[in-house]
N, C-alpha and C positions, 0 to 999 in steps of 0.2 A: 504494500500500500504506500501508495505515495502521497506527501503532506506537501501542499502548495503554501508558500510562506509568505506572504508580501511587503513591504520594505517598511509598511508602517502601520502599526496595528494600535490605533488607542483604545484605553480604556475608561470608565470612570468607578473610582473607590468613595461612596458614599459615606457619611458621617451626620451626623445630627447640625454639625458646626456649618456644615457646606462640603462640598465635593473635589477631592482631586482629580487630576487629568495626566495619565500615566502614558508612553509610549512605550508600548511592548516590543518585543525583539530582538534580543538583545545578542549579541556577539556569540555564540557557539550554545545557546541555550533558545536559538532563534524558533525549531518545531516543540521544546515546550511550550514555548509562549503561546504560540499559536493553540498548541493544544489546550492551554487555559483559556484562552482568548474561545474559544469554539465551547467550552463549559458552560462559559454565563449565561443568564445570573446565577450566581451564589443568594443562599440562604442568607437570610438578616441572623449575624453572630454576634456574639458582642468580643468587643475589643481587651485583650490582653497588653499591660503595657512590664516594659525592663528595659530601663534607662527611657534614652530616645529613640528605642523602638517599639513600634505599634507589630503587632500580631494578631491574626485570629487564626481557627480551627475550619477548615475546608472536606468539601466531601472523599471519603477515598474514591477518586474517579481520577489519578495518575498511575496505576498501577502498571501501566506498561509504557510512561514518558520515558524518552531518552533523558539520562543525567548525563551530559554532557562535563560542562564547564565548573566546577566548586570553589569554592573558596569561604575565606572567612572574613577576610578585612574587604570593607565597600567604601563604599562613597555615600555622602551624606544624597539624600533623594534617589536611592536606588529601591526598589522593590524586589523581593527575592521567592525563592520557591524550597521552603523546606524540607523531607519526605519524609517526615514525622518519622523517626526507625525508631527513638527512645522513647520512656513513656515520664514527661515533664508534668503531665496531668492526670491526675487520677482521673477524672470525670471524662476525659478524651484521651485516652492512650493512643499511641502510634497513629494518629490521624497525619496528613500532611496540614502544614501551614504556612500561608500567606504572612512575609514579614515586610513591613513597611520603616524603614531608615532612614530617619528625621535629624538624626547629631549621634554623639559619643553613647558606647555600651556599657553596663559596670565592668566587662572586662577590656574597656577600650583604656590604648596609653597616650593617646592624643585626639584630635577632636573628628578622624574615622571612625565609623561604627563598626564595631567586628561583634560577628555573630558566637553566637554560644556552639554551631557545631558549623559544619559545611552549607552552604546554600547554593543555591543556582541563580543568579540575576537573572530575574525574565523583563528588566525597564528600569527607567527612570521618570519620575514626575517632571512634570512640564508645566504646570500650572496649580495655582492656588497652595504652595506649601504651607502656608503660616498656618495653614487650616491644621494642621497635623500638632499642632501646641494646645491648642483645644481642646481634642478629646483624652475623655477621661475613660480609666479601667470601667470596663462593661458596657461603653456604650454600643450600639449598633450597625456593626457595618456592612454592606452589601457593596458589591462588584458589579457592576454593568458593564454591557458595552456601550461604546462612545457614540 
């Protein structure tokens, strides 16, 4: 099967405070994105927060994404693709999750946000960031396409 990928995929990450505007695609993690990008919407979840990054808990509906590209240290406005392997949460074990990279981690040593495990960049936002200082642990967020 072949996944048509196109040079520029937005999305929008709703919030109560107002809406980001994400371009998916990103450098060797470009058929997950799409693959997420072809998911939405996502279920209204609520917001997990550690440091200045936002999280939520996503349906297992990646079970067979290419993990391409990992890493751990990002860039502030990147969005990543977790694949939930540990289990951080009692109440959602091994789900995959959506992390959203707003500034510094508790494990960060300068003002990049590095992740607690491996992630996949699947974007970076494009609009409305300040929005992302707003929300608070639990609020509701849903993923659309743009």
């Amino acid at each position: 099967m072949e996944i048509k990928v196109d040079k520029e995929i937005k999305i929008r990450i709703c919030f109560p405070a107002g809406d980001v505007i994400v371009i998916l695609n990103h450098e060797g993690n470009a058929i997950l994105a799409k693959m997420f990008h072809d998911s939405l919407p996502t279920r209204e979840v609520p917001a997990h927060i550690w440091g200045q990054e936002i999280f939520c808990y996503l349906d297992d509906i990646f079970q067979d994404a290419p993990l391409n590209v990992a890493q751990t240290r990002l860039e502030v406005g990147q969005i990543a693709f977790y694949p939930g392997r540990f289990f951080y949460d009692k109440f959602e074990p091994n789900n995959p999750i959506l992390c959203i990279f707003f500034g510094p981690t508790p494990i960060s040593t300068d003002a990049h946000p590095v992740a607690a495990d491996d992630v996949y960049v699947l974007g970076e936002i494009i609009e409305n960031f300040d929005i992302l200082k707003e929300v608070e642990v639990f609020d509701l967020i849903q993923v659309l396409k743009y």
